[in-house]
N, CA, C and O of each residue as an XYZ file, in Angstrom:
236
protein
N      24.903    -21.668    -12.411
C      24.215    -20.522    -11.844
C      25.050    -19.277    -12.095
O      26.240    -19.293    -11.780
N      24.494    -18.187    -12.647
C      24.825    -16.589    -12.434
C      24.938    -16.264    -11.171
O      24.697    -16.842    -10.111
N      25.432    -15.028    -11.529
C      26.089    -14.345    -10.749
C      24.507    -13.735     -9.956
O      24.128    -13.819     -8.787
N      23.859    -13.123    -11.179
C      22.352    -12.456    -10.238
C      21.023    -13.826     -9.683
O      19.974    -13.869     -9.040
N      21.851    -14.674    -10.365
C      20.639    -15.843     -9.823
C      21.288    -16.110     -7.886
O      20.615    -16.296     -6.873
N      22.396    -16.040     -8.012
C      22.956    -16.024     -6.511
C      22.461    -15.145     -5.938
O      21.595    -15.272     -5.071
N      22.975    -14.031     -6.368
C      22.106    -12.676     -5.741
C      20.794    -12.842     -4.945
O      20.564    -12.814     -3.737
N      19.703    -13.098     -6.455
C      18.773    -12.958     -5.931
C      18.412    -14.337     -4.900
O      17.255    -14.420     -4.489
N      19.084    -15.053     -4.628
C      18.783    -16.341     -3.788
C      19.092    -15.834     -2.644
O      18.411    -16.188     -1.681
N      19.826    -15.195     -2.509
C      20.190    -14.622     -0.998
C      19.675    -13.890     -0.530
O      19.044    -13.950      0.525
N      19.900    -12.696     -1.504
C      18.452    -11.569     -1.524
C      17.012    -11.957     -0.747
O      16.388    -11.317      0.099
N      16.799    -12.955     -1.225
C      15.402    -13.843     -0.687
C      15.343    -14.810      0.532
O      14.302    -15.235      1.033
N      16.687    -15.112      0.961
C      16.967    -15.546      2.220
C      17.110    -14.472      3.288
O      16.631    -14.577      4.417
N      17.725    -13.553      2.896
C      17.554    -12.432      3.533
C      16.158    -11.822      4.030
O      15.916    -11.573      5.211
N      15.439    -11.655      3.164
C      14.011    -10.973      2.866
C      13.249    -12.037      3.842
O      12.412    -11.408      4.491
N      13.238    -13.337      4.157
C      12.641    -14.243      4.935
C      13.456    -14.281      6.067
O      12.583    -14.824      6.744
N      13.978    -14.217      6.509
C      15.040    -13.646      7.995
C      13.911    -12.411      8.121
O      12.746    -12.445      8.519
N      14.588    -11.504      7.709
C      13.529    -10.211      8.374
C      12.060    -10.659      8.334
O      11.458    -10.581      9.405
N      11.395    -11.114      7.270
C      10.148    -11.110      7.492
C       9.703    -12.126      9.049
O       8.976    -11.680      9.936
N      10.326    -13.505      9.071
C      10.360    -14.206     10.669
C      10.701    -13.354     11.702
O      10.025    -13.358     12.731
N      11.808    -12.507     11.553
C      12.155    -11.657     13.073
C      11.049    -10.892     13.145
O      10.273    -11.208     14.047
N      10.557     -9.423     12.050
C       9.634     -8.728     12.137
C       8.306     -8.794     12.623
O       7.633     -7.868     13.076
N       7.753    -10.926     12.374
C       6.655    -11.108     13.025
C       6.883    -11.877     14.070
O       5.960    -12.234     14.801
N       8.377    -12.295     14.310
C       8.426    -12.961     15.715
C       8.123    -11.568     17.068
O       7.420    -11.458     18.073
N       9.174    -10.679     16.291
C       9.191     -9.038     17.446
C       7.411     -7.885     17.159
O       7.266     -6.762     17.641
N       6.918     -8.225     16.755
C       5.759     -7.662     15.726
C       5.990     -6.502     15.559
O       5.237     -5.666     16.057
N       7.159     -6.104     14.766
C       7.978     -5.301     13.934
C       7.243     -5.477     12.688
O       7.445     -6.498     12.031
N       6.408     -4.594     12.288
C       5.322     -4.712     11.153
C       6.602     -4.097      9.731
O       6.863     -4.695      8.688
N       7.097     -2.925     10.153
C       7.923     -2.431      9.521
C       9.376     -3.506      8.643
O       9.730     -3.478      7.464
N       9.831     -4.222      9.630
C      10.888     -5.126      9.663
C      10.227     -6.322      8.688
O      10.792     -6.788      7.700
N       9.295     -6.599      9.038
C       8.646     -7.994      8.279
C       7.930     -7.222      6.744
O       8.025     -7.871      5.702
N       7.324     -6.010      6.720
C       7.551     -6.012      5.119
C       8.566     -5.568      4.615
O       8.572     -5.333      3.407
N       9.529     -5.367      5.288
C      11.062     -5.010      4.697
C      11.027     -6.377      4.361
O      10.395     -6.369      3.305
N      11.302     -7.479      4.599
C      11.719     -8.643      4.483
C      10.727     -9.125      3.434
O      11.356    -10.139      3.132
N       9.652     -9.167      2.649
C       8.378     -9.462      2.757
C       9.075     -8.234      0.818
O       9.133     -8.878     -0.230
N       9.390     -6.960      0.790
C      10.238     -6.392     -0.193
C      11.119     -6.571     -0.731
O      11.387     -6.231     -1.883
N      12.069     -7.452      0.417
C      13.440     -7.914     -0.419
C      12.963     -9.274     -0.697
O      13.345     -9.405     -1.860
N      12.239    -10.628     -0.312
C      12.105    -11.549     -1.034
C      11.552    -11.366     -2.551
O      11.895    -11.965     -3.571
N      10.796    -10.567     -2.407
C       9.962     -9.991     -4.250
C      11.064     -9.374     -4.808
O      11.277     -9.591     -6.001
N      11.853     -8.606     -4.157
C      13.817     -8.415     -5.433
C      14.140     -9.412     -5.399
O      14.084     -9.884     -6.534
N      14.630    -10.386     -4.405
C      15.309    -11.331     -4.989
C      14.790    -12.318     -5.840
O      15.630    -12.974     -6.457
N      13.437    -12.618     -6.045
C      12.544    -13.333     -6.788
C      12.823    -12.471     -8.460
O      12.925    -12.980     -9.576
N      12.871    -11.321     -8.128
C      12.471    -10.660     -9.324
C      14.040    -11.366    -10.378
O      14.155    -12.042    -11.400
N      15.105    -10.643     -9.275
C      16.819    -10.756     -9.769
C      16.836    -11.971    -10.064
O      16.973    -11.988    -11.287
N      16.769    -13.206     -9.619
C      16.402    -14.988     -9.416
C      15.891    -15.451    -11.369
O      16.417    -16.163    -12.224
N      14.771    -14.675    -11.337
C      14.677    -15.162    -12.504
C      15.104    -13.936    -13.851
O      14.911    -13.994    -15.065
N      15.631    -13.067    -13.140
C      16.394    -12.747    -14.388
C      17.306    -13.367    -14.789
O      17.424    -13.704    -15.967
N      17.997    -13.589    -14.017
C      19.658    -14.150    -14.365
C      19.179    -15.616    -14.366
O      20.076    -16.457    -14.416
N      17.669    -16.134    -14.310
C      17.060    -17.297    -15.104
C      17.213    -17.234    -16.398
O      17.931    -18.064    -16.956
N      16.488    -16.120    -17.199
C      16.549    -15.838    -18.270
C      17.956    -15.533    -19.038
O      18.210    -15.666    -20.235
N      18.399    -15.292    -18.471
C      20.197    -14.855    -18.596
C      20.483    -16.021    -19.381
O      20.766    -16.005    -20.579
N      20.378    -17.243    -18.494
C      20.867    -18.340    -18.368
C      20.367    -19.104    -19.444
O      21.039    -19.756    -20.244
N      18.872    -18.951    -19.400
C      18.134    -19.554    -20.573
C      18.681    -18.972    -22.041
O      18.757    -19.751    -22.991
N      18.948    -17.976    -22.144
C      19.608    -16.950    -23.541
C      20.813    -17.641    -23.789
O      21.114    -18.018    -24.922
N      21.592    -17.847    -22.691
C      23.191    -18.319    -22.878
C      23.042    -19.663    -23.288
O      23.911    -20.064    -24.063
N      22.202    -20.417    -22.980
C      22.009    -22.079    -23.079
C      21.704    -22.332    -24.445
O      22.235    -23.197    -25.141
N      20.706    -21.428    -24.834
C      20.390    -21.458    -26.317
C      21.504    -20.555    -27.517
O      21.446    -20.737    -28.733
N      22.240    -19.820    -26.995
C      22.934    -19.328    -28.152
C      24.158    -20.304    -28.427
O      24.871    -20.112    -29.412
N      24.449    -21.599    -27.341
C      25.014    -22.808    -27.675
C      24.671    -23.851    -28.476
O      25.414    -24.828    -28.569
């Protein structure tokens, strides 16, 4: 695993924390914050997929 595939894994653990608190508190605001950072870390996740896939093949 990369460095941005970590990232974005956390990124997205993060983003699901807020989105549960935001609709546990019905913090509408808080839960699409959370609900924004899972779609970065999804996004970052499979970049540094592709990263990975590039590096695998230039072996």
């Amino acid at each position: 695993m990369n460095k941005d595939q970590v990232k974005g894994v956390a990124e997205k653990a993060k983003g699901k924390v807020n989105e549960v608190v935001g609709r546990a508190t019905g913090d509408t605001k808080q839960e699409v914050k959370g609900d924004v950072q899972q779609a970065v870390g999804e996004v970052q996740k499979k970049y540094g997929d592709a990263k990975e896939a590039i590096k695998n093949q230039a072996k």
